[in-house]
C-alpha distance (Angstrom), angle and dihedral (degrees) to the residues before:
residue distance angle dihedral
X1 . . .
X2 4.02 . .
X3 3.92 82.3 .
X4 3.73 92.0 58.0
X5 4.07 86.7 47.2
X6 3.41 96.5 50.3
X7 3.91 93.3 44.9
X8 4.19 86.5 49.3
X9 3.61 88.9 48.3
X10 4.44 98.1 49.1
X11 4.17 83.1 53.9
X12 3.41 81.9 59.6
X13 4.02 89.5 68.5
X14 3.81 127.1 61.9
X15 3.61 121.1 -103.9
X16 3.50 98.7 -93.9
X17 4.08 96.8 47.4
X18 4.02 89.0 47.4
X19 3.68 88.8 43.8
X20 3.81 102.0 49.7
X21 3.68 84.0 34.9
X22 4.15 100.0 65.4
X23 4.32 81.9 31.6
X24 4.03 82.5 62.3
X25 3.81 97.1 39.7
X26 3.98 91.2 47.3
X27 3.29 90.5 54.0
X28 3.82 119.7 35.7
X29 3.74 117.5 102.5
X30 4.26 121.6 -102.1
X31 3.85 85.2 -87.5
X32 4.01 93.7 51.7
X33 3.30 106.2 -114.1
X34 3.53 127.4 129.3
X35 4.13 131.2 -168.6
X36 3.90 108.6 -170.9
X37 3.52 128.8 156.4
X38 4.27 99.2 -116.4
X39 4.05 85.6 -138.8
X40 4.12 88.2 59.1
X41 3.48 90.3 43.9
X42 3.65 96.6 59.7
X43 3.88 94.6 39.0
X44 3.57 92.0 55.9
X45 4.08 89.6 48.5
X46 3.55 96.3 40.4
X47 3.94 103.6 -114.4
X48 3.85 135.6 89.8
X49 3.71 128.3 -77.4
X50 4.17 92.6 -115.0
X51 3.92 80.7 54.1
X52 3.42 94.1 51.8
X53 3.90 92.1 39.5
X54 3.83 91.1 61.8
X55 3.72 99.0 37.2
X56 3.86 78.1 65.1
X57 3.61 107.2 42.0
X58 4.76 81.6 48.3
X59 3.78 79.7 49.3
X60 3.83 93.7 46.6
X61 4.04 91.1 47.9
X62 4.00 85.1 52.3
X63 3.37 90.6 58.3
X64 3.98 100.1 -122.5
X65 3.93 94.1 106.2
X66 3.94 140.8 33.2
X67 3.78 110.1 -143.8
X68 3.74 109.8 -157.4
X69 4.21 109.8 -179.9
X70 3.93 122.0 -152.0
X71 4.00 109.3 -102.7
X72 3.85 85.5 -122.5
X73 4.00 119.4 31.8
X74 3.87 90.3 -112.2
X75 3.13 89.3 55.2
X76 4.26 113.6 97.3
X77 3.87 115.0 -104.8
X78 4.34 119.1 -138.4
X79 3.73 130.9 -142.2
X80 3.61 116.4 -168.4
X81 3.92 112.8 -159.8
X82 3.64 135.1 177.2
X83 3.85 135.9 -179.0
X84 3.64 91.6 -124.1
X85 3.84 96.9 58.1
X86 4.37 79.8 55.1
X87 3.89 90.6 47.7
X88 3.87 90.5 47.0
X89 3.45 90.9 50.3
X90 3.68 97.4 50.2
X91 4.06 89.7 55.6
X92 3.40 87.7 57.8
X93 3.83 110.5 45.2
């Protein structure tokens, strides 16, 4: 059953979100975090890196990421991600 909520609640998010979303949680290390250029992201998704930018930041105000930019633009950018901000999520939506 927690499978079935957590599927509910990704339909719940556009394409982009759910896509960068399971992108992120495939590929973030054991201890969740995840240091990806924004421009790779998107190529490897198919969509630009402003899309992929603000399917983040949506995702961060759901509470299912943390978005941390690079003080300069070359600098990397971090996601953080755990299962338990997914499983919270899923209760609620």
């Amino acid at each position: 059953m927690p499978h079935l909520l957590k599927a509910l609640s990704l339909a719940n998010l556009n394409e982009i979100q759910r896509n960068v979303l399971i992108f992120v949680r495939e590929h973030t290390s054991p201890d969740g975090m995840l240091i990806y250029p924004l421009k790779d992201m998107g190529k490897s998704l198919g969509y630009s890196e402003l899309e992929v930018q603000r399917a983040l930041r949506n995702l961060e105000e759901l509470n299912l990421v943390d978005y941390r930019e690079g003080e300069n633009p070359e600098d990397p950018n971090m996601i953080l991600y755990k299962d338990e901000w997914l499983d919270s999520y899923s209760q609620n939506h």
